[in-house]
C-alpha positions as CSV (number, residue, x, y, z in Angstrom):
1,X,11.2,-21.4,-3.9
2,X,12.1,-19.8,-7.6
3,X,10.1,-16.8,-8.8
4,X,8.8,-19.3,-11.2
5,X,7.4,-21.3,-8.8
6,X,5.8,-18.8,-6.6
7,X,3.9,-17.7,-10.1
8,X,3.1,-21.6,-11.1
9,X,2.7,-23.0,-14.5
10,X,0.5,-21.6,-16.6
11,X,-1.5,-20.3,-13.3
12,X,-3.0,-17.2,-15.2
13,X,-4.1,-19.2,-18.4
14,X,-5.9,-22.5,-17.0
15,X,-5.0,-25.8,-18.0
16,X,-3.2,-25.0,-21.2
17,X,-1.1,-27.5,-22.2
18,X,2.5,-26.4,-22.9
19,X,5.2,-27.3,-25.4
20,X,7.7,-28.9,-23.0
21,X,4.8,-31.4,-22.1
22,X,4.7,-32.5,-25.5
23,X,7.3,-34.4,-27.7
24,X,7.7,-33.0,-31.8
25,X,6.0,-36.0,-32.8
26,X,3.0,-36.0,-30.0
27,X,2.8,-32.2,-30.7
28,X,2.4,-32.1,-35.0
29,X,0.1,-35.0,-34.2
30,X,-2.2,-33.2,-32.0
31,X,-1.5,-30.6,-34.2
32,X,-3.2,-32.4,-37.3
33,X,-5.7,-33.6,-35.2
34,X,-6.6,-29.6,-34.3
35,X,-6.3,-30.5,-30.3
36,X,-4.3,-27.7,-30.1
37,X,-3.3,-24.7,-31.8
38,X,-0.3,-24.3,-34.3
39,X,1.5,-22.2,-31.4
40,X,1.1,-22.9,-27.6
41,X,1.7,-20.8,-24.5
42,X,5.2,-21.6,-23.4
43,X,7.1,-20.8,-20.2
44,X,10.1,-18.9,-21.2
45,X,13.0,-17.9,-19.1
46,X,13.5,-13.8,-19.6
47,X,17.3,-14.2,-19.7
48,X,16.5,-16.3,-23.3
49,X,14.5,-13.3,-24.7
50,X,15.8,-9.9,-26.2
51,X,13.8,-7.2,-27.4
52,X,14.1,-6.3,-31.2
53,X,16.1,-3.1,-32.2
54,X,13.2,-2.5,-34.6
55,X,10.4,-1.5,-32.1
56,X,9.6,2.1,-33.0
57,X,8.6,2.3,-28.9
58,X,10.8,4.2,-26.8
59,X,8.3,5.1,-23.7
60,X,7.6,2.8,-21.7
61,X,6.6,4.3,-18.0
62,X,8.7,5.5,-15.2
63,X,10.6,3.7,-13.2
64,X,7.2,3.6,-10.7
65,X,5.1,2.7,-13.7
66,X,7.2,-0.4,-14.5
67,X,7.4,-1.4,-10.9
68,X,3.8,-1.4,-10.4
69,X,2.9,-3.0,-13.7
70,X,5.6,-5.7,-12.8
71,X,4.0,-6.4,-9.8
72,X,0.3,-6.6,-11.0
73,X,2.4,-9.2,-13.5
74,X,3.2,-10.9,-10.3
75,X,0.2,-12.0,-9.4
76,X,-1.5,-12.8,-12.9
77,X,-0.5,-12.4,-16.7
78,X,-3.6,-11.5,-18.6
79,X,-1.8,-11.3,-21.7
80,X,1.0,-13.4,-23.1
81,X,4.0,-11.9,-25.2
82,X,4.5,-13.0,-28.2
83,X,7.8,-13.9,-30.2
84,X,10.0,-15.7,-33.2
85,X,12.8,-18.2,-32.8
86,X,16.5,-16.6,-33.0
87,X,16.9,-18.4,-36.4
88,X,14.4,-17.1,-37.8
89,X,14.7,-13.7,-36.8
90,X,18.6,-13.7,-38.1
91,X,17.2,-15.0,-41.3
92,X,15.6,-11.6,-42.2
93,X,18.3,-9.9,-40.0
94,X,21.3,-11.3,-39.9
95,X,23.4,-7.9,-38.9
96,X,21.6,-7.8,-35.4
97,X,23.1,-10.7,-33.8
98,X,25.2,-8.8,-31.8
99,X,22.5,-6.5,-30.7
100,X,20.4,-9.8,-29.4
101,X,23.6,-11.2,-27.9
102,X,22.7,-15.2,-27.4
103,X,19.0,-14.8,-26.7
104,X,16.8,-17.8,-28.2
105,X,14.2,-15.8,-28.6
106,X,13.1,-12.4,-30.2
107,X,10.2,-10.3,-28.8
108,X,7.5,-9.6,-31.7
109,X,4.9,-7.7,-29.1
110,X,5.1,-7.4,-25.1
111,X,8.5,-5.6,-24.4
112,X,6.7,-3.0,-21.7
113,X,5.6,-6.5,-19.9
114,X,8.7,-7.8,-20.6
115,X,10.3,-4.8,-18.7
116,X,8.6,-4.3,-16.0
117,X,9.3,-8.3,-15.2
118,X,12.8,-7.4,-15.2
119,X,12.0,-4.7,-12.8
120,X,10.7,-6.3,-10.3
121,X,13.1,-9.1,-10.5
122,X,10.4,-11.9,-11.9
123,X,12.4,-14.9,-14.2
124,X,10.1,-15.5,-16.5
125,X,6.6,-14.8,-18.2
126,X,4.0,-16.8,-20.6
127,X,5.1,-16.4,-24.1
128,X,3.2,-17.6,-27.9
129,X,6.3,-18.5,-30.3
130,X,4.7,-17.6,-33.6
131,X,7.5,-18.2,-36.5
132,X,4.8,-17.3,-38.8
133,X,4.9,-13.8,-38.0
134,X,8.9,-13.9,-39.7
135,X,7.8,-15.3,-42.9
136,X,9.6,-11.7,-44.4
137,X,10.9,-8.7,-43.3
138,X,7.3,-6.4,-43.9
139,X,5.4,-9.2,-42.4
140,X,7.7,-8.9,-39.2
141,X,7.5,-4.7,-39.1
142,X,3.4,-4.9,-40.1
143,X,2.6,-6.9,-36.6
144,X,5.5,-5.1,-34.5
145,X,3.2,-1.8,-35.7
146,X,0.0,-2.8,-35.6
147,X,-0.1,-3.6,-32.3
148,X,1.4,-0.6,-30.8
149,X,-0.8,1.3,-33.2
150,X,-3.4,0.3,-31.0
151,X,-2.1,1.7,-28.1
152,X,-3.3,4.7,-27.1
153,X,-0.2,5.9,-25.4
154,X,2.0,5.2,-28.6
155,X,2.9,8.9,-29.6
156,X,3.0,9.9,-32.5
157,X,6.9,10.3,-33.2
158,X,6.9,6.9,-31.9
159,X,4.3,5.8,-35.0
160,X,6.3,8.0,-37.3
161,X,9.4,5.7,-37.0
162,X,7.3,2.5,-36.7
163,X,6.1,3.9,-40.2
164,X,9.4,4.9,-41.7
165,X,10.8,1.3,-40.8
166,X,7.3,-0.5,-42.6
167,X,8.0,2.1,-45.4
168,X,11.9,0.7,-45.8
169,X,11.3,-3.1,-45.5
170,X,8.9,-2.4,-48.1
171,X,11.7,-0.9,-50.6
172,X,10.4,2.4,-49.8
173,X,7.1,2.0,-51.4
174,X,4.8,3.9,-49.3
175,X,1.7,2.4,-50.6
176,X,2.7,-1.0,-50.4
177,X,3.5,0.2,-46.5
178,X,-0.5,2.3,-46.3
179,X,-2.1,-1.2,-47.7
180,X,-0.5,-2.9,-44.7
181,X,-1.8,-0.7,-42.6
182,X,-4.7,-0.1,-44.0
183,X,-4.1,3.7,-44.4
184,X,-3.9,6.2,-47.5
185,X,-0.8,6.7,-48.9
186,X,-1.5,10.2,-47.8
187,X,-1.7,9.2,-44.2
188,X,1.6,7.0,-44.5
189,X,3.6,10.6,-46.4
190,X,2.2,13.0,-43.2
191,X,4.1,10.4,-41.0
192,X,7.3,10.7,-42.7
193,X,7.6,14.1,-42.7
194,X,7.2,14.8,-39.0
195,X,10.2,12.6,-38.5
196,X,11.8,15.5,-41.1
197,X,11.2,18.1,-37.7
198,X,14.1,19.2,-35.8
199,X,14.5,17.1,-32.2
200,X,13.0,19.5,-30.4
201,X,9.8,20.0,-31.8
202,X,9.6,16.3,-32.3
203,X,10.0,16.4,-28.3
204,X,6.7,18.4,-28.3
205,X,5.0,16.4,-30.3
206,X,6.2,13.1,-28.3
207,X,5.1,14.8,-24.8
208,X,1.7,15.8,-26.3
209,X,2.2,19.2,-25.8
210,X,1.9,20.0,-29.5
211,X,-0.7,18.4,-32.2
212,X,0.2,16.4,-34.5
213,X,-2.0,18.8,-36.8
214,X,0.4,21.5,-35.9
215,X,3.2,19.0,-36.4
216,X,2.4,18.3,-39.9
217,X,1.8,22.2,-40.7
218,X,5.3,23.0,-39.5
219,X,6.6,20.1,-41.3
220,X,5.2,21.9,-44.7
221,X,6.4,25.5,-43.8
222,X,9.9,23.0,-43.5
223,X,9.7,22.1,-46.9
224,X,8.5,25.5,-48.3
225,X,11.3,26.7,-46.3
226,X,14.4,24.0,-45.2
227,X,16.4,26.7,-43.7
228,X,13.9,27.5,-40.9
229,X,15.6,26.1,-37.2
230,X,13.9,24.6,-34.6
231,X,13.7,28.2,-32.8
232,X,11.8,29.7,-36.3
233,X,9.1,26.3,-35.7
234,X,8.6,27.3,-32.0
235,X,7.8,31.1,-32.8
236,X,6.4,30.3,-35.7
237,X,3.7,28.2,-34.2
238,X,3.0,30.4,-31.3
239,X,2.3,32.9,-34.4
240,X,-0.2,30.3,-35.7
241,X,-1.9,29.4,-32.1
242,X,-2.1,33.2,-31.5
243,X,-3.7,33.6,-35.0
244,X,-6.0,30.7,-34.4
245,X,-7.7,32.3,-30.8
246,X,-7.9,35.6,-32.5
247,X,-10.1,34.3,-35.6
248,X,-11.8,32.2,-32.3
249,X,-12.7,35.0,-30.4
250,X,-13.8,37.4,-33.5
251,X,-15.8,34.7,-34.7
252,X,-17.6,34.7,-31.1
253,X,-17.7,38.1,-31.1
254,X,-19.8,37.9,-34.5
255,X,-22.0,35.3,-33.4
256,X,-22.8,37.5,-29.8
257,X,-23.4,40.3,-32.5
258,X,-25.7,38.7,-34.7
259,X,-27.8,37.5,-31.7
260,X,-28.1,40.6,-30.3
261,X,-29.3,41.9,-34.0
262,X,-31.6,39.6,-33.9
263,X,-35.5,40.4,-32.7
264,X,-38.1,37.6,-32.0
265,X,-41.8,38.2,-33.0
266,X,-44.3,36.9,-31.3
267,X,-45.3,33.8,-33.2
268,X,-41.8,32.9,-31.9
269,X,-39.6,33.2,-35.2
270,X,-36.4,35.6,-35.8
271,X,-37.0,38.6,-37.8
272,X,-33.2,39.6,-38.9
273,X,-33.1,43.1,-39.5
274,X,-32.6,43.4,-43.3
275,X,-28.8,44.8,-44.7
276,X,-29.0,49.1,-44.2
277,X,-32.5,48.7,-42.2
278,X,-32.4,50.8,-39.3
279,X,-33.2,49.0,-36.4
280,X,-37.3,49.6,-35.4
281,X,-38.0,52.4,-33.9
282,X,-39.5,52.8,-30.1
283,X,-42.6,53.7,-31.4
284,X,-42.9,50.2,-33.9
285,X,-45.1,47.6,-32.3
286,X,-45.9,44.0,-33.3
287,X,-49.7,43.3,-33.8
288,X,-51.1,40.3,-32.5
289,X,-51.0,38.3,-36.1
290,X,-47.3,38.3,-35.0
291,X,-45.8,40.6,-37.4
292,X,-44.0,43.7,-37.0
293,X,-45.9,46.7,-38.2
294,X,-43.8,50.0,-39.1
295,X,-45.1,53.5,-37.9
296,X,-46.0,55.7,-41.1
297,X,-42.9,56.9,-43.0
298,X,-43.9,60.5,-42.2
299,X,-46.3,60.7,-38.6
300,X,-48.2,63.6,-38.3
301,X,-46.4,65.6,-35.4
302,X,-47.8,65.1,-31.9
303,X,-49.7,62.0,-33.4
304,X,-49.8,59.3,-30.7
305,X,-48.5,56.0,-31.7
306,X,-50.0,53.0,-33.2
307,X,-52.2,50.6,-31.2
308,X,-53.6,47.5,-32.2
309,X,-57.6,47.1,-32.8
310,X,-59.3,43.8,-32.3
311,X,-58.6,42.4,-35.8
312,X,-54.5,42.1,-34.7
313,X,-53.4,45.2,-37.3
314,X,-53.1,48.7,-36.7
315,X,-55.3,50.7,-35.1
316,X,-54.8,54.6,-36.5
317,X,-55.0,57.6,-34.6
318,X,-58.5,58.4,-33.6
319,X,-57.9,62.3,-34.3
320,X,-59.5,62.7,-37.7
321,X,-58.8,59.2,-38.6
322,X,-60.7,56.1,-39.5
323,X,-61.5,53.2,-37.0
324,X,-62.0,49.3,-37.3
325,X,-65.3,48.3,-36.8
326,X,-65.9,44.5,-34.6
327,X,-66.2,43.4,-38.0
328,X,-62.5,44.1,-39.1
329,X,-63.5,45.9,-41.5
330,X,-62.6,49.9,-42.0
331,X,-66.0,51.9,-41.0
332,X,-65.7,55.6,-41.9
333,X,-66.3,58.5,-39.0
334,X,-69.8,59.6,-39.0
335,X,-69.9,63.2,-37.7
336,X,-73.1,62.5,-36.5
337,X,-73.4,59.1,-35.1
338,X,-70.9,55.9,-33.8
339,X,-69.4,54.2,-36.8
340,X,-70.6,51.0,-35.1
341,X,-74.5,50.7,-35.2
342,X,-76.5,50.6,-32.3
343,X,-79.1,48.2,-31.9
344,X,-82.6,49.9,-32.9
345,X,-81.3,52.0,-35.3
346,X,-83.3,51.7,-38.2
347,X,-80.3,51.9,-41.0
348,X,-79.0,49.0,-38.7
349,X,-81.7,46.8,-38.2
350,X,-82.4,46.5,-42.0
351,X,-85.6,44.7,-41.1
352,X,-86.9,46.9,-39.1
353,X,-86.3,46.0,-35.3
354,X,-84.2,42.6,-36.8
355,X,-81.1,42.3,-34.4
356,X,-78.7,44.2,-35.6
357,X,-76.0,41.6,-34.5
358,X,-77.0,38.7,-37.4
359,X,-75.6,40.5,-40.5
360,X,-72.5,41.2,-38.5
361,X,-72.4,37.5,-37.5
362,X,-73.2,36.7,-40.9
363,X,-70.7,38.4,-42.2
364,X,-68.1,36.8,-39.6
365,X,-68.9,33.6,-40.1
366,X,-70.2,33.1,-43.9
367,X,-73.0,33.0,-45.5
368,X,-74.0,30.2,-46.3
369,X,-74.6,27.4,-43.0
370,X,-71.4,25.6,-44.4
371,X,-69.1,28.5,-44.5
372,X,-70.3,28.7,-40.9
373,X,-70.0,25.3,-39.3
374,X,-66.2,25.7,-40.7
375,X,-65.5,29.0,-39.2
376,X,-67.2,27.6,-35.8
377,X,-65.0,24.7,-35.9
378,X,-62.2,26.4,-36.8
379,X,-62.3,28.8,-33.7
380,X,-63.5,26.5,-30.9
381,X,-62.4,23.1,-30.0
382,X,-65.2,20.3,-29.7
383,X,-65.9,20.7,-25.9
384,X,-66.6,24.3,-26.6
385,X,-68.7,23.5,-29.4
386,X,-70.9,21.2,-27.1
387,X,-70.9,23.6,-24.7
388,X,-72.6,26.2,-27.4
389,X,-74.9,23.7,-28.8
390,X,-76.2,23.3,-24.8
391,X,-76.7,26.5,-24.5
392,X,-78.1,27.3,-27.7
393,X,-80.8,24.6,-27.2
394,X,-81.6,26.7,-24.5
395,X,-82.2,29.8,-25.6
396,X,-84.2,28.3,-28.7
């Protein structure tokens, strides 16, 4: 049994119907009838087939890759190749006849599966014959590039000469070629000149082992400079990648700097110390309004340092210095009593006897019963409020 055989006709595709089933006249009648497509899936022997010269690809696996692609081939084709009549391809090329010897056919897309067939000994695969894609010489280059443009193994030497040869059949207008692909013009000029490299950096481009962005910055030191060898590109780029992780790492550097520069207060935003601001001292403390408070410009030697009152600012020293009062507010030392009244002091009480807590809670919370509900709202949610009210009720 033939290799053909063992695969079976159409097998991999359903029940397509082929072109040898049909006669001309049964096919363009079925044809105007739209039973079928303009092109059908077609059983082609590989010894009819060549490859085209113009295929920018040049990978296309090792010798294992092939055979195990041509064996996965064996058992289904997911994909048919697709190619033009040899007529038609001569029209548009007539010096490559001897190149595609007396193959009837000429490979548009589908070389790598049509290599690893030949690897693995198979006689033929499914094929679309698409004349259409012939109608000129760009038309034939644009769908040999586009689909290996989506390949993500096509390198990108291998695209650079795809390019140049859409670039040529177009009479060297390169944004006649960018329209095609639907690419800048810039895009289609950064392609060309990597192709301008010397071999061997071309190689490291090809093997991935050097960015195209590199690629295309070498290629411009080239032109600055065309007398520059391959050797001069190689040092000259380890110059630029050596460059490159010295700005990384000085830039890292910074950024560790900065955060280490950098203090957090403690309603949880960064204070940057300010251009020629010394650092805080030991002795600087934050209050609890969550601002940094600075010790006096000139401290009074063997002055202890700044605490924080009750009203979240700066307590002073209590060595001949004035205290905060409950209140927040600055009461002066009395030599002879506590700054803060005591109840049943007379100058407290105002009304004689009154509690001497009600102008001070007055005086926290407003006058007026408005200004008061506000500030009692404001500091307590509405559970603690009810919880107030209870107990207020009961002490009424």
């Amino acid at each position: 049994m033939s290799v053909a055989d063992k695969l079976g006709a159409g097998s991999s595709f359903g029940r397509i119907p082929r072109s040898g089933q049909r006669s001309e006249r049964g096919r363009a009648k079925a044809i105007a009838q739209g039973d079928i497509p303009e092109y059908e899936l077609v059983r082609l022997s590989l010894a009819e087939v060549s490859p085209t010269p113009l295929n920018p690809r040049r990978n296309f696996g090792s010798e294992a890759e092939l055979n195990e692609f041509g064996e996965k081939l064996r058992k289904v084709q997911l994909a048919a190749c697709t190619a033009v009549t040899r007529a038609v391809y001569l029209k548009l090329w007539p010096d490559h006849e001897d190149r595609i010897g007396s193959a009837q056919f000429v490979l548009v897309n589908g070389e790598r599966r049509y290599r690893a067939a030949l690897q693995v000994g198979l006689e033929s695969l499914d094929f679309v014959v698409r004349d259409e894609l012939a109608d000129s010489r760009e038309e034939f280059v644009d769908n040999l590039l586009k689909e290996n443009l989506d390949r993500e193994d096509f390198d990108v030497i291998e695209r650079a000469r795809g390019v140049q040869e859409l670039v040529a059949v177009c009479h060297g207008n390169q944004s006649a070629a960018a329209a095609r692909l639907g690419k800048d013009r810039s895009w289609v000029t950064n392609q060309l000149a990597l192709l301008t490299l010397p071999e061997e950096i071309q190689a490291l481009l090809s093997a991935g082992e050097m960015a195209e962005r590199d690629g295309r910055q070498l290629a411009r030191r080239l032109k600055e400079n065309p007398a520059l060898g391959a050797a001069d590109l190689v040092s000259l780029w380890k110059d630029i990648k050596a460059q490159e992780a010295a700005q990384r790492e000085e830039q890292k550097e910074l950024l560790r700097a900065a955060r280490e520069a950098q203090m957090l207060s403690a309603d949880n935003t960064t204070a940057t110390q300010e251009p020629g601001h010394a650092r805080s001292s030991p002795d600087t403390v934050l209050s609890a309004d969550n601002t940094e408070h600075l010790p006096p410009a000139a401290p009074t030697p063997g002055a202890t340092p700044a605490v924080l009152s009750a009203d979240n600012t700066d307590e002073p020293t209590k060595d001949n210095a004035d205290v905060l009062s409950a209140d927040n507010t600055e009461a002066g030392e009395s030599s002879a009593s506590s700054a803060i009244p005591h109840q049943g002091s007379e100058a407290a009480d105002g009304a004689g006897g009154e509690n001497s807590n009600v102008p001070l809670l007055r005086q926290l919370l407003g006058e007026t019963a408005a200004d008061q509900a506000a500030a009692l709202a404001e500091a307590f949610s509405a559970e603690e409020l009810a919880a107030l009210l209870e107990a207020l009720s009961v002490h009424a």
